[in-house]
DRENRODREN-765736 format. One line per field, with one value per residue (C-alpha): residue in three letters; x, y, z. Coordinates in nm, 3 decimals, m for minus. Example, Ala and Ser with C-alpha at 12.3 -4.5 7.8 and 13.67 -1.06 7.14 Angstrom:
BEGIN
r <- (ala/ser)
east <- (1.230/1.367)
north <- (m0.450/m0.106)
up <- (0.780/0.714)
END
This chain:
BEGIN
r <- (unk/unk/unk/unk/unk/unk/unk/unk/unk/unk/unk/unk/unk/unk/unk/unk/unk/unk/unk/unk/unk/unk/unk/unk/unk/unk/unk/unk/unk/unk/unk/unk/unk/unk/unk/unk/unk/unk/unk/unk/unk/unk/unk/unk/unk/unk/unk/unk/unk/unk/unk/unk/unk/unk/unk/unk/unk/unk/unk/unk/unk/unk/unk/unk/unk/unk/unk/unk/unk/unk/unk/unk/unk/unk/unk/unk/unk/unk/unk/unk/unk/unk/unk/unk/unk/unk/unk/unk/unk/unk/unk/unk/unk/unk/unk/unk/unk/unk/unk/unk/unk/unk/unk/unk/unk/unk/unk/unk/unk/unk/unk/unk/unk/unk/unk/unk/unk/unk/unk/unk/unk/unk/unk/unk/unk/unk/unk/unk/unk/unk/unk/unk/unk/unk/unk/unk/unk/unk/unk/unk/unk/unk/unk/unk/unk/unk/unk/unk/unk/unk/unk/unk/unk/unk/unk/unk/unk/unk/unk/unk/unk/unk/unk/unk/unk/unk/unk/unk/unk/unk/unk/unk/unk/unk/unk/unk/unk/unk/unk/unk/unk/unk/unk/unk/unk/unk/unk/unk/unk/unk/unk/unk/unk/unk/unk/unk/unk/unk/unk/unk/unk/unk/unk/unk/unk/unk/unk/unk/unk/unk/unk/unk/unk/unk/unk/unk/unk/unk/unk/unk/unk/unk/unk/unk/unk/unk/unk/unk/unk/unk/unk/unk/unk/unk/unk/unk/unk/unk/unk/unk/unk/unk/unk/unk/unk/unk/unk/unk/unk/unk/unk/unk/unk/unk/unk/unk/unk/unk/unk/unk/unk/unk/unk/unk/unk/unk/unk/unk/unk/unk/unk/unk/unk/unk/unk/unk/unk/unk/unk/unk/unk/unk/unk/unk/unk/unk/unk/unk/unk/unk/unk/unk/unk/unk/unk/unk/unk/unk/unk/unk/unk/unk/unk/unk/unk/unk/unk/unk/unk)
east <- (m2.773/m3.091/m2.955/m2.660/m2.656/m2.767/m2.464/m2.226/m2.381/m2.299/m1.925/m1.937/m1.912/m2.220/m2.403/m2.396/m2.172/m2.345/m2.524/m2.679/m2.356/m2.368/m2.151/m1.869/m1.871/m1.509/m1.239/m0.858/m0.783/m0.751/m1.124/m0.991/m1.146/m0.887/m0.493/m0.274/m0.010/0.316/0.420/0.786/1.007/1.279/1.628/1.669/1.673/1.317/1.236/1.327/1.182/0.856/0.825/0.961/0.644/0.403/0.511/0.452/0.105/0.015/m0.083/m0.002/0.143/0.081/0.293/0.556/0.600/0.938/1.237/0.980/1.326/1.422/1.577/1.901/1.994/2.003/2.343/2.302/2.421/2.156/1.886/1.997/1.958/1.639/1.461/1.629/1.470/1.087/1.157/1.154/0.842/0.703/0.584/0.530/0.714/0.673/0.953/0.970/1.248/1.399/1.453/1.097/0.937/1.106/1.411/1.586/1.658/1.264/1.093/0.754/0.576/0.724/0.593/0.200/0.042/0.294/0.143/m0.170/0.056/0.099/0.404/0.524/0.847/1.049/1.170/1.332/1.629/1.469/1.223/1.527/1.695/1.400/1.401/1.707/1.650/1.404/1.679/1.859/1.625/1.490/1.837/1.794/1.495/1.229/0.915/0.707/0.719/0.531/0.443/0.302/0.302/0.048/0.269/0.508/0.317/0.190/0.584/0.601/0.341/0.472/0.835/0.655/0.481/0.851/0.964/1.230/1.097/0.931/0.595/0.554/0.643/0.373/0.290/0.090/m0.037/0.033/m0.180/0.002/m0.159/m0.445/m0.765/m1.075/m1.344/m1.427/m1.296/m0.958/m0.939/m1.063/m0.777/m0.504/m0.623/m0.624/m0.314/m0.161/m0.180/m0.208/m0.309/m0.512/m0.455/m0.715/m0.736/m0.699/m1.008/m1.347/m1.606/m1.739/m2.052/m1.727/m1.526/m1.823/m1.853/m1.488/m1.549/m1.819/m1.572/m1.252/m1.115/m0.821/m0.751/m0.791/m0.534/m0.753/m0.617/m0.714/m0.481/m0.232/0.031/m0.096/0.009/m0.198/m0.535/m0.459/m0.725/m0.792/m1.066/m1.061/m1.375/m1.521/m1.266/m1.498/m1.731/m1.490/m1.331/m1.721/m1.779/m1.431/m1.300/m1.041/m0.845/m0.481/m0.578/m0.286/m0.146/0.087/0.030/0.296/0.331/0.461/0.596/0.866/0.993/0.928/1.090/1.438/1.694/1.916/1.659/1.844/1.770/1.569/1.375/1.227/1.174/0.978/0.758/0.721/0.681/0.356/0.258/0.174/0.015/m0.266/m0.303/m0.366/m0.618/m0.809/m0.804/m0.976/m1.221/m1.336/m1.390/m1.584/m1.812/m1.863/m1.689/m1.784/m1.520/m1.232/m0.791/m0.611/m0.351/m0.036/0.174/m0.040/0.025/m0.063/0.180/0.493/0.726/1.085/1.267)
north <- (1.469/1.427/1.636/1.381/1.227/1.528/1.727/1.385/1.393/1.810/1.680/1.438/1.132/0.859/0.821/0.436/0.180/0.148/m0.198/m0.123/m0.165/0.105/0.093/0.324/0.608/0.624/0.468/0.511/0.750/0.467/0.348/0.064/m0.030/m0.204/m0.264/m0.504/m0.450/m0.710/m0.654/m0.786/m0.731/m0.672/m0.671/m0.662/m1.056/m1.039/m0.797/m1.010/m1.280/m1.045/m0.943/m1.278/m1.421/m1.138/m1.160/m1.580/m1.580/m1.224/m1.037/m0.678/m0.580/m0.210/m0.128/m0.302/m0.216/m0.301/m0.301/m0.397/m0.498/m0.164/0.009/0.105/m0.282/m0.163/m0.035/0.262/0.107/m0.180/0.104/0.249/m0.100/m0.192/0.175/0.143/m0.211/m0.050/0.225/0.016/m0.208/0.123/m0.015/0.233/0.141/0.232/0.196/0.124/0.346/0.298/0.341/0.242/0.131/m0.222/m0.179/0.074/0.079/0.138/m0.197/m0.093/m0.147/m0.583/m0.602/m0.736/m0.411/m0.217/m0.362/m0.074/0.227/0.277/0.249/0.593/0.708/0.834/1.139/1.371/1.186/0.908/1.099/1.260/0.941/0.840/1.150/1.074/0.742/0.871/1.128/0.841/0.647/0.957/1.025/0.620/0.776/0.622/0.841/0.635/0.588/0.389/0.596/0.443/0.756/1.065/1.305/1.212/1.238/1.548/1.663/1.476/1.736/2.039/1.994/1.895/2.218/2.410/2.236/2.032/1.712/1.715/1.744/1.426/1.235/0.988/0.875/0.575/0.519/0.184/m0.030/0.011/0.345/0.167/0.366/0.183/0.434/0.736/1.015/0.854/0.778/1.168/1.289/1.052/1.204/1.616/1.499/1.449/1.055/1.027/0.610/0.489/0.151/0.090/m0.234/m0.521/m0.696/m0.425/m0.555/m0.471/m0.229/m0.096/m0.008/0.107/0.408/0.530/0.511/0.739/0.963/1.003/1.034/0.876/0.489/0.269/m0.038/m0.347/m0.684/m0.987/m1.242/m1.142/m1.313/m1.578/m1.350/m1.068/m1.302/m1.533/m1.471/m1.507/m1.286/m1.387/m1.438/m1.122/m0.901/m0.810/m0.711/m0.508/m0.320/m0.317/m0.068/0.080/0.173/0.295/0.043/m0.135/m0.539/m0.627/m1.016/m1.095/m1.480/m1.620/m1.665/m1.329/m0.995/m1.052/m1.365/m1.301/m0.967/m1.028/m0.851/m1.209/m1.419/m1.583/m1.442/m1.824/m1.742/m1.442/m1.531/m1.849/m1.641/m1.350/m1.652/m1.761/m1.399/m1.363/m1.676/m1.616/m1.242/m1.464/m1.646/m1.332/m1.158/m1.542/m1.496/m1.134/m1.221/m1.507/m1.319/m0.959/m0.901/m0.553/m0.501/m0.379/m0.446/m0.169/m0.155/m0.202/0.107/0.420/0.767/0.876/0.614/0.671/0.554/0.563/0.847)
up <- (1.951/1.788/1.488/1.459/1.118/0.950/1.082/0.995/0.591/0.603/0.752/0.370/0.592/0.596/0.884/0.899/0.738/0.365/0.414/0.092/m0.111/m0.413/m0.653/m0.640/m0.911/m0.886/m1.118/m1.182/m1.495/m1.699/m1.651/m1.450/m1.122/m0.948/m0.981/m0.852/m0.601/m0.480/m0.140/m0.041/m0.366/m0.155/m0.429/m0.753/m0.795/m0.659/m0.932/m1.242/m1.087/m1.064/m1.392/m1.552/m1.390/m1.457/m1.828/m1.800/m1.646/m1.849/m1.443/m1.535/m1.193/m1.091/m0.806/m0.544/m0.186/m0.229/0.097/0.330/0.532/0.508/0.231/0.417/0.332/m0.025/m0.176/m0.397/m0.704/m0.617/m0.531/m0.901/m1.042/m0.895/m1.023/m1.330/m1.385/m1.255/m1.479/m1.796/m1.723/m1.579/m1.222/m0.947/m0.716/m0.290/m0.084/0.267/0.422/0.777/1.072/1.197/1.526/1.650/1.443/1.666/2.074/2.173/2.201/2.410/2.087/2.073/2.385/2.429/2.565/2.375/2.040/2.094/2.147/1.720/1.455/1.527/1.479/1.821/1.871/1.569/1.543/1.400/1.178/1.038/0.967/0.789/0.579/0.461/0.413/0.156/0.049/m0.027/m0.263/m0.433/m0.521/m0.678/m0.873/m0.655/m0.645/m0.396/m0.017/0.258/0.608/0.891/1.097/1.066/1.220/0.964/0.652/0.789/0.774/0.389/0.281/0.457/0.286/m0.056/m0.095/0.035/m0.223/m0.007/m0.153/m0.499/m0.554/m0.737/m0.432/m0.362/0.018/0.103/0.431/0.588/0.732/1.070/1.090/1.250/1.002/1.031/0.999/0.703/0.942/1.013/0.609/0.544/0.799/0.627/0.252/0.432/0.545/0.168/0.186/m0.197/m0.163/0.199/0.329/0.580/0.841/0.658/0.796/0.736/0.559/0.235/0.435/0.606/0.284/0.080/0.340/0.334/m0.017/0.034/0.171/m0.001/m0.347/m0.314/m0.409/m0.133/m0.104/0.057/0.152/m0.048/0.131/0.480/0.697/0.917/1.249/1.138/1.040/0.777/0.607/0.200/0.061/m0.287/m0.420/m0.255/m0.498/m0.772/m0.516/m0.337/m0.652/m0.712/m0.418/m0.335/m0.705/m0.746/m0.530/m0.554/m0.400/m0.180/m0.183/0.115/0.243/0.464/0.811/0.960/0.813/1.066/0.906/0.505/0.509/0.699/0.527/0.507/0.368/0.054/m0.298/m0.349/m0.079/m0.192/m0.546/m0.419/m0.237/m0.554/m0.817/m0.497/m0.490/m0.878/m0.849/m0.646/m0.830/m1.152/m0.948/m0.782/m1.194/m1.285/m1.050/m1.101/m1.444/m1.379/m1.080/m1.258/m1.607/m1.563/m1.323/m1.524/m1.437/m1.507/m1.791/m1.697/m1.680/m1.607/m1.642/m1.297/m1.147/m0.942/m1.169/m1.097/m1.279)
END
């Protein structure tokens, strides 16, 4: 294999993590570097609460994953309500359909080995359910949608060129995908993953070189739940959006998906943890200033978002 890393540079992919940390030559339309993504606005209550606070600290907020519970616990007059709202402060928004791994009669994957074995939908019955699911919302307007599954998005991209779904369905691939590496982020993007969210715990030598090797934005953990690492990465954000521009920085403290983003939490409950959430993005935008004014926020609003209809 002596002609190894010449035959990985023909493939496009680096032949080492870049420890050498170039600058990314990449941007978002709008010239901006990074954006800044919510995770958990799971009703419309959370929503207002969002934007009442964005509006308060001036954060432009980019995109929600919103329904994180599931958005099957959504009516459709409060999936109508809660597009309606993104519409007019023109957020992309990414919903989180269901069913999904855990939340249906398979439970190899809540079980300690099981945890390795991937968040993959079982069996057709259950992708169809998620497919409509996603009927469901896009009949709400929404134009954005979380997959943790590659077989899935694989599916997503088939039925967008048929024309079964529109083509200006966006797909982001979770982080429960499991990509670490440049090939699995080059697979997820040939795939039709039009946003990449790799392991939330790569270092910056790590993201540089799947920068290297896709177009598409990459969303990157600043701050995650205590059960998947804890860990707060603030002050290395204007580094980051330094060498993986274009990217969307993620903010989701707490102490387990599992607990923040049951359905029955009370409305109080999840605009506590929003009005925390736009907190710490004011925070992380303070800092980048301060460590590389260079490194320019996105306006608010883009063209190229998915912005309810």
């Amino acid at each position: 294999m002596k002609d190894l890393e010449h035959a990985l540079e023909e493939l496009g992919l680096p032949a080492h993590d870049n420890n050498h940390l170039p600058s990314s030559p990449r941007s978002f339309p709008d010239g901006g570097h990074y954006r800044i993504e919510i995770s958990g606005v799971e009703r419309v209550s959370s929503l207002e609460t969002l934007i009442a606070e964005s509006e308060r600290r001036q954060v432009p907020v980019h995109r929600i994953i919103a329904t994180v519970g599931g958005a099957t616990y959504l009516t459709r007059s409060e999936l109508r309500d809660f597009a309606a709202l993104a519409r007019e402060q023109r957020i992309e928004v990414v919903m989180t359909p269901g069913p999904r791994r855990a939340w249906d009669s398979g439970r190899q994957i809540a079980t300690k080995e099981g945890l390795v074995s991937g968040m993959r939908l079982r069996g057709m019955d259950s992708v169809r359910y998620w497919l409509k699911d996603i009927e469901r919302c896009m009949e709400a307007g929404f134009r954005g949608f979380l997959v943790a599954d590659e077989g899935v998005l694989w599916l997503v991209n088939q039925l967008r060129h048929k024309g079964v779904i529109p083509e200006d369905v966006i797909m982001k691939l979770s982080v429960f995908a499991g990509q670490a590496n440049p090939m699995g982020a080059r697979v997820a993007q040939q795939l039709g993953a039009n946003t990449f969210n790799p392991l939330a715990d790569l270092s910056l030598p790590m993201l540089s070189a799947i920068r290297s090797s896709i177009e598409i934005p990459m969303d990157i953990y600043l701050c995650l739940v205590n059960a998947m690492g804890g860990f707060v990465r603030f002050y290395e954000a204007a580094e980051i959006a330094r060498v993986a521009a274009p990217c969307y920085f993620k903010i989701e403290p707490g102490p387990s998906e599992e607990v923040i983003y049951a359905p029955w939490n009370s409305d109080s409950y999840h605009a506590d943890m929003i009005r925390d959430r736009m907190r710490d993005a004011e925070i992380v935008m303070e800092l980048i200033e301060k460590e590389n004014p260079d490194i320019r926020c996105s306006p608010a609003g883009g063209v190229d978002l998915a912005i309810p209809r």
